[in-house]
N, CA, C and O atoms as CSV, one atom per row, in Angstrom:
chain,resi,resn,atom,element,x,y,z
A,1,UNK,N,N,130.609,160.116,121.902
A,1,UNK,CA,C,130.143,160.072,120.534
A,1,UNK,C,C,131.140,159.264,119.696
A,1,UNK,O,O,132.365,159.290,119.818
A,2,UNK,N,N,130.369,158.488,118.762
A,2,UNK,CA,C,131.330,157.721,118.045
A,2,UNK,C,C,130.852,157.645,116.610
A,2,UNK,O,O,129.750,157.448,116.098
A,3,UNK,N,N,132.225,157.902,116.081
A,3,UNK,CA,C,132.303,157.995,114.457
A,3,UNK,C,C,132.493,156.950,113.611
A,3,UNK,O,O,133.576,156.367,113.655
A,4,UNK,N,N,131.653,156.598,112.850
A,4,UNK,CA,C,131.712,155.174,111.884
A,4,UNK,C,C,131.602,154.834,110.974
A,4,UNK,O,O,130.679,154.035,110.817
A,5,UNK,N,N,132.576,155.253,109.588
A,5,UNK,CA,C,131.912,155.361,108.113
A,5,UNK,C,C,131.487,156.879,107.899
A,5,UNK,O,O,130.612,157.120,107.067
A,6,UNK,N,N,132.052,157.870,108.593
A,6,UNK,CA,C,131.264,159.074,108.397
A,6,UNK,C,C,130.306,159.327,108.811
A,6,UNK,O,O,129.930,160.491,108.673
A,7,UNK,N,N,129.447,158.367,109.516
A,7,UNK,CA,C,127.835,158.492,110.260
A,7,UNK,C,C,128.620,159.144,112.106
A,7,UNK,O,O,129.744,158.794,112.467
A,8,UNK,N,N,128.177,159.595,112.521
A,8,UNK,CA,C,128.144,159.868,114.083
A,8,UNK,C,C,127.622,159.315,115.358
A,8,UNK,O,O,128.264,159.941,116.202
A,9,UNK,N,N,127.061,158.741,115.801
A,9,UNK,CA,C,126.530,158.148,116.399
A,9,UNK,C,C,126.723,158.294,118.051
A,9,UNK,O,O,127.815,158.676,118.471
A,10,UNK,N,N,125.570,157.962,119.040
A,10,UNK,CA,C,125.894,158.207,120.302
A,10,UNK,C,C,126.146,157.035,121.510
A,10,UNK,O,O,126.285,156.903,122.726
A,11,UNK,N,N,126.097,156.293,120.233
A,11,UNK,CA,C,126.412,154.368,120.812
A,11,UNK,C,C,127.855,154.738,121.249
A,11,UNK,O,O,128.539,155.624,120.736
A,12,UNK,N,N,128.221,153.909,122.294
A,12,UNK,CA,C,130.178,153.983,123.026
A,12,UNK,C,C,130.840,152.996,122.466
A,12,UNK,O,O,130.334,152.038,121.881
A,13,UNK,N,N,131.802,153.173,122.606
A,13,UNK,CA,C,132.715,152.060,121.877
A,13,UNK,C,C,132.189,150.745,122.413
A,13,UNK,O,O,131.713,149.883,121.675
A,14,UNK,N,N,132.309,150.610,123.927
A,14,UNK,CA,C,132.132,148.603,124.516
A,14,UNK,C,C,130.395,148.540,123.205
A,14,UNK,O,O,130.311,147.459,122.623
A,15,UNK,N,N,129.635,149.224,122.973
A,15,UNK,CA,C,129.212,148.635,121.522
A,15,UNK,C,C,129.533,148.330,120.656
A,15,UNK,O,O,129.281,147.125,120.641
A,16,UNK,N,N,129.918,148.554,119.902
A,16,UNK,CA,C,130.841,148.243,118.816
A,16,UNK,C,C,131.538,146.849,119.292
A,16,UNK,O,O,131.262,145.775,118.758
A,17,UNK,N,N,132.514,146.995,120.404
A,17,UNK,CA,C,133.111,145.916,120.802
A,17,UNK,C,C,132.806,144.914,121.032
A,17,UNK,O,O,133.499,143.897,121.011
A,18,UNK,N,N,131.014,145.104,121.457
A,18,UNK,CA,C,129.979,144.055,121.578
A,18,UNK,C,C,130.171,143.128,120.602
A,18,UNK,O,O,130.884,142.130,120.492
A,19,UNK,N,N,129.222,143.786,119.790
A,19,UNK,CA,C,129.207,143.405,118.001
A,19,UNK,C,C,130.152,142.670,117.557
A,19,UNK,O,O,129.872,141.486,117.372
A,20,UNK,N,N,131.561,143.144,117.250
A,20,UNK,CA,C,132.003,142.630,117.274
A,20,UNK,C,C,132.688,141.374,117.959
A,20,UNK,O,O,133.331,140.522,117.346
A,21,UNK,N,N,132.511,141.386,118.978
A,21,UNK,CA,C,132.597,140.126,119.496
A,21,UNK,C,C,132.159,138.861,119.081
A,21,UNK,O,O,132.609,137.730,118.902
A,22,UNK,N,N,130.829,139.653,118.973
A,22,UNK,CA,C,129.755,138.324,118.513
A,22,UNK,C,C,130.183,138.065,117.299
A,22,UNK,O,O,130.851,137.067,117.030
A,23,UNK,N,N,129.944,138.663,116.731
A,23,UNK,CA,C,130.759,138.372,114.950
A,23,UNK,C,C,131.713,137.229,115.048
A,23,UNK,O,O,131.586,136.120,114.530
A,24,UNK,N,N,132.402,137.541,115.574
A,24,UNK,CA,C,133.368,136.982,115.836
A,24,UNK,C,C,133.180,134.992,116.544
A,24,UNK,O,O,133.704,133.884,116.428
A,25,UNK,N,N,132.296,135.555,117.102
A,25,UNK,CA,C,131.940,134.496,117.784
A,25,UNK,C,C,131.203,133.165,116.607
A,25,UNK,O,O,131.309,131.940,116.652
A,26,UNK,N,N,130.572,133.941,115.767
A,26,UNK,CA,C,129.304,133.508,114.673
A,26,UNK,C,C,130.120,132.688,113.637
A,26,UNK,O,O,129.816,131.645,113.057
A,27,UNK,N,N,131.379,133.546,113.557
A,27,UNK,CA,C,132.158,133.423,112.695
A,27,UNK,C,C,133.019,132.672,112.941
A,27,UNK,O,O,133.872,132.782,112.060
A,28,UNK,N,N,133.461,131.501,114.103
A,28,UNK,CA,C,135.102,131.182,114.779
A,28,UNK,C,C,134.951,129.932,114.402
A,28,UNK,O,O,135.622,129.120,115.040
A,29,UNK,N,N,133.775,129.221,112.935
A,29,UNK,CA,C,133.972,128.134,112.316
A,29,UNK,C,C,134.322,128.402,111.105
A,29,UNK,O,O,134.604,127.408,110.436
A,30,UNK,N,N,134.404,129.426,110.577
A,30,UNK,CA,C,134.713,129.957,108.697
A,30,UNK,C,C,136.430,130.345,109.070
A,30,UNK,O,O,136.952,131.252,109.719
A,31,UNK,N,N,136.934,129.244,108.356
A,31,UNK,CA,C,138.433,129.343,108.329
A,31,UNK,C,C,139.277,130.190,107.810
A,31,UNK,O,O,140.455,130.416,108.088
A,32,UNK,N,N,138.100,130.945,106.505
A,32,UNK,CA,C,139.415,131.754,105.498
A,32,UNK,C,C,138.790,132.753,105.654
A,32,UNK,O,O,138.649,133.428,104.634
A,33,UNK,N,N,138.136,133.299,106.979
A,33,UNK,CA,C,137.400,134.789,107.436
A,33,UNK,C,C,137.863,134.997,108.500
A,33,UNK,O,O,137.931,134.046,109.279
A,34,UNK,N,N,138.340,136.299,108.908
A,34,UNK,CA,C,138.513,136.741,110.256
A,34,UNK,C,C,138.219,138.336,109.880
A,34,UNK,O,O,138.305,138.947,108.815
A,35,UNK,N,N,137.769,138.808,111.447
A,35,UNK,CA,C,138.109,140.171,111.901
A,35,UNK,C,C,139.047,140.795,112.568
A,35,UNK,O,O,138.841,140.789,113.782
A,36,UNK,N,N,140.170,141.428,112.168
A,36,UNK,CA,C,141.603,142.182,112.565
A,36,UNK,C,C,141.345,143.366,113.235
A,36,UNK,O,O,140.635,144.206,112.681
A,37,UNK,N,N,141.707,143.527,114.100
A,37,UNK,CA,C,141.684,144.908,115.181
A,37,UNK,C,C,142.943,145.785,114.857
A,37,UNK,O,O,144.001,145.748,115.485
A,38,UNK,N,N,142.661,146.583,113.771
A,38,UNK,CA,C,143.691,147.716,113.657
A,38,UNK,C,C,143.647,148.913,114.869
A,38,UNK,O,O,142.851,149.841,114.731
A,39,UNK,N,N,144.502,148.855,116.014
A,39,UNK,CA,C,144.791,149.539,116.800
A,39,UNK,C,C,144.451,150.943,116.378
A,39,UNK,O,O,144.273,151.075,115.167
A,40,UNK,N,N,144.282,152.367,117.365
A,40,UNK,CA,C,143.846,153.235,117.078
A,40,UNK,C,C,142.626,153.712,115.338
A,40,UNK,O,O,142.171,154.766,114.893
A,41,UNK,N,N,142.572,152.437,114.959
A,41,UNK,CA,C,141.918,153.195,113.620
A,41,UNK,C,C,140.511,151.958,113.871
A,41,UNK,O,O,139.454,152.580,113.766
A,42,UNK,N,N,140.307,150.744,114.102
A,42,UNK,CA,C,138.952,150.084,114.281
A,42,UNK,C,C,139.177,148.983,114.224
A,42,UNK,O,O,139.862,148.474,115.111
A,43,UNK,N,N,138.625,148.128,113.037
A,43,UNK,CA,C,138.290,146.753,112.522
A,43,UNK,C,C,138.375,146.481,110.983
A,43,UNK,O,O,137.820,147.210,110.161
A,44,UNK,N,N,139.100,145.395,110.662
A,44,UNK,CA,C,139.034,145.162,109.503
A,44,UNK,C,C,138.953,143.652,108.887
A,44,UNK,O,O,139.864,142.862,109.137
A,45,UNK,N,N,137.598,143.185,107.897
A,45,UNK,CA,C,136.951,142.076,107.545
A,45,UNK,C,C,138.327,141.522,107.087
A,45,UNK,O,O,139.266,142.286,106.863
A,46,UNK,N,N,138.395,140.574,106.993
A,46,UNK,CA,C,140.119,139.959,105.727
A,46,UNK,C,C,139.582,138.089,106.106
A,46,UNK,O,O,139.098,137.522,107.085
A,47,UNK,N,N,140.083,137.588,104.473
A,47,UNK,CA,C,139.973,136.842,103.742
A,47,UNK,C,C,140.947,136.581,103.892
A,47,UNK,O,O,141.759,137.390,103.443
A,48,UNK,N,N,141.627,135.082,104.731
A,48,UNK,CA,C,142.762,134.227,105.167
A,48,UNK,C,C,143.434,133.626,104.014
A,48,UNK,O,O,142.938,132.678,103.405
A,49,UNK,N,N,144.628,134.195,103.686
A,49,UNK,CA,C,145.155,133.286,102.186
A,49,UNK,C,C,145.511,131.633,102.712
A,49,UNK,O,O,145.704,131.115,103.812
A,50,UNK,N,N,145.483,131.187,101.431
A,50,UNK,CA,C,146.136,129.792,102.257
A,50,UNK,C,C,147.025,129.614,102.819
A,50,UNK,O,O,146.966,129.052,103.913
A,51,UNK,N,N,148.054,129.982,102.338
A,51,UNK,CA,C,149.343,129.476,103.387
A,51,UNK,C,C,149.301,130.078,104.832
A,51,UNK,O,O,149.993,129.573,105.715
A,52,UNK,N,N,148.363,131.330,105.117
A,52,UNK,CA,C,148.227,131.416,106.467
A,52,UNK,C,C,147.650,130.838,107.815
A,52,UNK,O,O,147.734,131.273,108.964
A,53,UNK,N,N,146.935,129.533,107.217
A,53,UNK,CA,C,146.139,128.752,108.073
A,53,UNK,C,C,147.079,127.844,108.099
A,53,UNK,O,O,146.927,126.817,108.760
């Protein structure tokens, strides 16, 4: 069982991981967007400042 936003759900994590993947994938031409993998806690959207590219 997996918890997401407070919803519960009976989807497994390699879902999620799916998803995200693809996202990721959709996304690996938008320069000042990425998705960050905060270890034990999930995923997080973030907006690339400039000097980090």
């Amino acid at each position: 069982m997996l918890a997401t936003l407070g919803y519960v759900s009976e989807s497994g994590e390699d879902t999620v991981k799916t998803h995200i993947s693809r996202l990721r994938n959709r996304l690996k031409d938008v320069d000042d967007f990425q998705i960050i993998t905060i270890k034990g806690l999930g995923y997080k959207a973030e907006l690339v400042k400039e000097k980090e590219r």
